[in-house]
C-alpha positions in Angstrom: 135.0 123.0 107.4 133.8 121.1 104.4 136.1 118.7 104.4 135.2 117.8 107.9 131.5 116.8 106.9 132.8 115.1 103.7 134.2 112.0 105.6 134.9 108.9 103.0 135.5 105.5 104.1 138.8 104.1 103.6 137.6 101.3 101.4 135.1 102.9 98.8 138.2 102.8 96.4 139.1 99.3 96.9 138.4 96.7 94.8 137.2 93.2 96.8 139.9 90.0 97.0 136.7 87.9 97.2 135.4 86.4 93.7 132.1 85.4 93.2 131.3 81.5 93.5 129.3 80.6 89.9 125.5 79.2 91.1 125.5 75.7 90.6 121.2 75.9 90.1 120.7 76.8 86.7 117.0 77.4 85.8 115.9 78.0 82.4 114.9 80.7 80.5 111.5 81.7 79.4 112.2 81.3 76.0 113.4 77.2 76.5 110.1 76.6 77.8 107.0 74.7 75.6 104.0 77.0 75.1 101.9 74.4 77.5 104.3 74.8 80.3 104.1 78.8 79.6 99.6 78.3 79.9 100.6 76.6 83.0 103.0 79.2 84.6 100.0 81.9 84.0 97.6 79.4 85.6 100.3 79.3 88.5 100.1 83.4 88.9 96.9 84.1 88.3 95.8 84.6 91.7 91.7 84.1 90.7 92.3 80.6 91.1 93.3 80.7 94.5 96.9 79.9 96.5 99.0 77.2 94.8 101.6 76.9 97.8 101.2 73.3 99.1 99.1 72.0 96.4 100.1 70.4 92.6 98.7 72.6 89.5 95.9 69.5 88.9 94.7 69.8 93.2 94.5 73.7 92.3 92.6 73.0 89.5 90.1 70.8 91.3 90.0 73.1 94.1 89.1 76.0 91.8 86.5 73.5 90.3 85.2 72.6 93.1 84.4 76.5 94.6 83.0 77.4 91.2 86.1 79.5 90.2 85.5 78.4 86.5 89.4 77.0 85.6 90.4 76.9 82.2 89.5 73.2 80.8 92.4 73.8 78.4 94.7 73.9 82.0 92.8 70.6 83.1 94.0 68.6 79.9 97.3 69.3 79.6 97.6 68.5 83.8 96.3 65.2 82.5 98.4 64.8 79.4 101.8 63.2 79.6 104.3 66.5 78.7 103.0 68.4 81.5 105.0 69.2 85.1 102.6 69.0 88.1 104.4 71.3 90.5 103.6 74.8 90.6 106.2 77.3 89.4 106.6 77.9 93.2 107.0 74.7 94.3 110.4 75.7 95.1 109.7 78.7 97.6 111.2 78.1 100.5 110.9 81.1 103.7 114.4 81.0 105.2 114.0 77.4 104.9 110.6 77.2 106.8 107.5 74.8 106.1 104.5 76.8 105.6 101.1 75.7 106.8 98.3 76.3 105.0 94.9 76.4 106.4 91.6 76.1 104.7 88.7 78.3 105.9 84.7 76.9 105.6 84.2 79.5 103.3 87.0 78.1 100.9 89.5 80.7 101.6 93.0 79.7 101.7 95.7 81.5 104.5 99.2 81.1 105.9 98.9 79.8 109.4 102.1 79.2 110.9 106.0 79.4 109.4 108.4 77.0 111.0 111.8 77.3 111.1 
């Protein structure tokens, strides 16, 4: 009776025919970035600053200005300096290849609308 419950599938054994396609996206490594870009990237996840979907790092920044969230003035100067990227480090999120919509409350609260597809 064991046996009976202890049913394998045929396959478990088999090794696949398939090989895996190499990614041709490369990103870089943490360690290949400059330690301004690595400020930024923690500027980018630190959520006290508000949503950076939709918006570059300087917009955040003067959004967060602007609602008295008190942003770095370090960030602020190196957005403005010549070295520094301008898109978030999510700039290339994409939701099963939807647009998302991002509304803006009175208040200065920040949510996700709509999602198309």
């Amino acid at each position: 009776m064991k046996r009976f419950y202890r049913q394998r599938k045929s396959t478990t054994n088999k090794s696949s025919s398939k090989s895996r396609k190499k990614s041709k996206v490369v990103e870089k490594c943490p360690e290949d970035y400059s330690s301004e870009e690595h400020v930024l990237r923690m500027f980018d996840m630190n959520m006290k600053y508000g949503p950076c979907l939709g918006l570059t790092r300087l917009q955040r920044w003067e959004r967060a200005h602007k609602m008295s969230l008190n942003p770095p003035e370090q960030i602020k100067c190196l957005l403005e300096g010549d070295k520094a990227q301008l898109k978030c480090l999510w700039h290339k999120l994409s939701i099963h290849g939807g647009t998302l919509t991002i509304k803006e409350t009175r208040e200065g609260t920040s949510f996700i609308e709509r999602i198309d597809y």
